[in-house]
N, C-alpha and C positions, 0 to 999 in steps of 0.2 A: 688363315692358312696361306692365299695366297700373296699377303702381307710378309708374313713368317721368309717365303723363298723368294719374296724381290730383295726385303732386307737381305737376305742371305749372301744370293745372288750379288748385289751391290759393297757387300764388306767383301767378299772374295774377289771380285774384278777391281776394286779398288787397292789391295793389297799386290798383287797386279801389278797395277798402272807404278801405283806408290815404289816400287822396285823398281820402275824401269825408272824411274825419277832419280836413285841414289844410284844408278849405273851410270847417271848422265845421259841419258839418252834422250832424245825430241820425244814431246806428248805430241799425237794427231787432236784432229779437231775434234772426236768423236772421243777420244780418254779424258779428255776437258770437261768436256760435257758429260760426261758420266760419273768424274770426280763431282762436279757440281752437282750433278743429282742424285749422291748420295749424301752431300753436307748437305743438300735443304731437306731430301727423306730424314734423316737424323733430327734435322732443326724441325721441321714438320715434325718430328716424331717427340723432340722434348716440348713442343708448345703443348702435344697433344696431353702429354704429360702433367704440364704446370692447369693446363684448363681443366684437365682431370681433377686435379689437385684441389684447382677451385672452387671447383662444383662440385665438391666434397667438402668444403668448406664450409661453404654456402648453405649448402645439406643438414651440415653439422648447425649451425646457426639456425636454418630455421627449423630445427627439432627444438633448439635452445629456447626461441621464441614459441615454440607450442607447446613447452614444459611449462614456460611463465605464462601464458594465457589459459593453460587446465589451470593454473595455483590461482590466479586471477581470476576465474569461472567459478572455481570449488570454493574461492571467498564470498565471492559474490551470493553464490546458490546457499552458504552457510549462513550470509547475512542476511538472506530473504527467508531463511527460514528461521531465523532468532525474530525477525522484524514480524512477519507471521504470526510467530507462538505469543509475542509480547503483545499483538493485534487482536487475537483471538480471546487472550488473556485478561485485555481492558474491555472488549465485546462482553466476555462475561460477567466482569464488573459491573460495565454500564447493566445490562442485563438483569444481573442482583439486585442493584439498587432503584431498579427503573418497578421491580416487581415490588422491593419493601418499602416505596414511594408509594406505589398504586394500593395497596394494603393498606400504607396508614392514611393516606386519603382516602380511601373507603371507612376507614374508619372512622374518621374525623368526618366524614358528611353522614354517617349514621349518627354520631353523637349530636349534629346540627341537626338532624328530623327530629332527632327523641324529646331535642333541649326544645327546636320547635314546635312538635305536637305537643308538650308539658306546658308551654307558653301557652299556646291555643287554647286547651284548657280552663288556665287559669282564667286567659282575656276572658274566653266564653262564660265562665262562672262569675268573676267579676260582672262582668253586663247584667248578666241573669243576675245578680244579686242591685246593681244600679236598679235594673228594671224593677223587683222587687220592692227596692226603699222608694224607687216613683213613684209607683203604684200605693204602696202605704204612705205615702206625704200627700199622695193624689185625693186617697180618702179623706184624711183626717182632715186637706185641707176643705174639700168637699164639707166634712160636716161642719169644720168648723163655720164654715161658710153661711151652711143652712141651721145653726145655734148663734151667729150674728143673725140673720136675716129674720129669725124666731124672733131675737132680742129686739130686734129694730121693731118687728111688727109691736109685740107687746110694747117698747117706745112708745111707736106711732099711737097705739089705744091710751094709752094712758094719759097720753099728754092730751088726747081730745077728749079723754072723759072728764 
């Protein structure tokens, strides 16, 4: 406001002065200076303008730059969430394959017990049955033994009688 009535003031005393100018008449030293200090309120008043100006510019631009950094943010947060779901996505894979790994490895070491224990078996029966033809070769050679030893004795008799 009281902007408004210096400007005012100063365009009305300077139209004023400005008259006594095209009468030809002498400016005092004090119309001088008041001419003067209404071209620099004026110059003052268009910088105030062009700075205005600026810093509306500037305004305008760095809205411009925070359009482009949401678009660059909401890429970003788009790609972290594709990269995410494709993360989450091999997780469940590994996941699958980690359980029907573990499955047929369990399977495949029951198959090694059963094929195991089936061996065991057999080993044990094979021996058992070793032991069995030992035991009968043990004998027969026992008696053959004691039917030589018969024969020898009867030998021995005969030959001294």
């Amino acid at each position: 406001m009281a902007e408004e009535l210096l400007s005012t003031i100063l365009t009305e005393v300077s139209k004023v002065i400005l008259e006594k100018v095209r009468k030809g008449k002498k400016l005092t030293t004090e119309e001088i200076l008041l001419l003067y200090l209404d071209l620099m309120y004026r110059e003052i008043g268009d910088l105030r303008r062009e700075v205005h100006e600026e810093f509306s510019e500037v305004g305008k631009r760095f809205d411009e730059i925070n359009r482009r950094f949401d678009g660059v943010n909401s890429r970003i947060t788009e790609l972290d969430n594709r990269l995410t779901a494709r993360i989450d996505e091999t997780n469940k894979r590994i996941y699958s394959i980690h359980l029907e790994l573990s499955k047929k490895i369990d399977e495949t070491n029951k198959r090694i017990d059963s094929i195991h224990l089936g061996l065991s078996r057999k080993v044990d029966e094979t021996n058992k049955r070793i032991d069995n033809i030992h035991l009968e070769l043990s004998k027969k050679i026992s008696e053959t033994n004691k039917r030589i030893d018969k024969l020898y004795e009867l030998l021995v008799e005969k030959l001294k009688s």
